[in-house]
N, C-alpha and C positions, 0 to 999 in steps of 0.2 A: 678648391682642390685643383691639383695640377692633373690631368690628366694626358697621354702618353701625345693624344693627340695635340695637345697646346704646348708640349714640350717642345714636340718638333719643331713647332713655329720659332723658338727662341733662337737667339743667336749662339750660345751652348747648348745645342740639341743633342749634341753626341753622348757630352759629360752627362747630362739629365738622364739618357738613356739607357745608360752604364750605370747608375744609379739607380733606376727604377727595375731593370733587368735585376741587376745584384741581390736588392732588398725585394723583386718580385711584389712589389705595390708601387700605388702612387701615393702622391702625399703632398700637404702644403707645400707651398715655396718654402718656408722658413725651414719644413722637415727636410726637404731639400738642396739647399744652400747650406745645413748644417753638417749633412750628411758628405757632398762636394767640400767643404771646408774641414773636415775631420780627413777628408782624401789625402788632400793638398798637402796639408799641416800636421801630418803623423809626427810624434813626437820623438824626437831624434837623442832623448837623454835615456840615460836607466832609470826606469821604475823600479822606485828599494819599496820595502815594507819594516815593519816592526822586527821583522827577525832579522835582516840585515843592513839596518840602521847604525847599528854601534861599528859595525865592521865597516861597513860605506865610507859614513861620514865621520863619527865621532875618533874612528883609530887612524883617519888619514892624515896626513899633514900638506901641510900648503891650505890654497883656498879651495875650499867647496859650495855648492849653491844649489840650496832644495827647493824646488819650486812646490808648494801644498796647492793640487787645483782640483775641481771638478766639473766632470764633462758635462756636466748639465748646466756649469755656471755659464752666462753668457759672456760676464767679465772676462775668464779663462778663457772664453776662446778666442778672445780678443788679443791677449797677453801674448797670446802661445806663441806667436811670431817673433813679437822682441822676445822673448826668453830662450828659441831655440838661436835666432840673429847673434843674442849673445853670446849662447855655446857654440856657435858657430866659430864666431871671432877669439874666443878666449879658450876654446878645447885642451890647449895646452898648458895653459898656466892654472886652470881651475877645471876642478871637476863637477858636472851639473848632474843632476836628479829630481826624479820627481817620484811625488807621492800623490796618489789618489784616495782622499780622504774617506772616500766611500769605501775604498778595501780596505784602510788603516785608521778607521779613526780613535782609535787610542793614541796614535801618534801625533795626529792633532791634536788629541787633548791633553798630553804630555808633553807638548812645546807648548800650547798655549794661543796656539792659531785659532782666530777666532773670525775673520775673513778671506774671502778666496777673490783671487789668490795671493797668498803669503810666499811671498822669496826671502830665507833664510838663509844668512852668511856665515860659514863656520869657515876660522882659520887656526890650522894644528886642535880640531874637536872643540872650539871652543866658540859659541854665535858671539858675533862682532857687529852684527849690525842684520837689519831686518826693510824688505819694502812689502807693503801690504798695499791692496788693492792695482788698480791699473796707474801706471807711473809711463813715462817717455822710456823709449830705446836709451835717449843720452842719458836718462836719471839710473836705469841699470847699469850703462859702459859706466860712469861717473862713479859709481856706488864699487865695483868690480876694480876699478882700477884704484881708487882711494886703498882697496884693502889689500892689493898685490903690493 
């Protein structure tokens, strides 16, 4: 366990501190570094659910890309970089989304996502193509731009 004391010591003592204030404990590194990484990496798409799923994606036209993840997976949080990278780069030619299968999982089980996290390509409401689990930045831009 990290306590406030041995925080200090690190060379991010500020960030730890800011973390440990907020959440009012202490807690593993890992609880830690999860918590600083959930900071960092807020997810910069819309979060749809089951009720505005048809409207989102399937009545939109052009390209769209659902990210299926959860915050508990480790995968996911791994991911979450390239996939905001790539709404970053592509915000205007396609639209990104995410879904958290913990608040929707009807929706995972009515696409059929059966790994996290699943990147799902719909163009004009119709999937065109899928990457499941952790893939390259290029293997997303490559996947994004094959379908524009």
């Amino acid at each position: 366990m990290f306590t406030k004391q041995t925080i200090a010591e690190t060379p991010c003592s500020k960030q730890f501190q800011k973390v440990l204030k907020a959440n009012k404990k202490s807690g593993t590194a890992l609880e830690l570094f999860m918590l600083l990484y959930k900071i960092k990496n807020k997810k910069m798409n819309k979060q749809i659910t089951q009720k505005n799923f048809k409207k989102e994606v399937m009545q939109k036209t052009g390209l769209v890309v659902v990210e299926f993840y959860a915050e508990w997976s480790g995968t996911c949080q791994m991911m979450m970089p390239v996939y905001n990278q790539a709404a970053g780069s592509y915000s205007s030619a396609a639209g990104f989304y995410t879904v958290d299968v913990d608040s929707s999982p009807e929706l995972k089980e009515q696409l059929g996502v059966t790994e996290l996290p699943t990147h799902l390509f719909f163009r004009n409401g119709n999937m065109v193509d899928y990457v499941s689990v952790s893939v390259s930045k290029n293997a997303v831009r490559t996947k994004i731009k094959n379908i524009l």
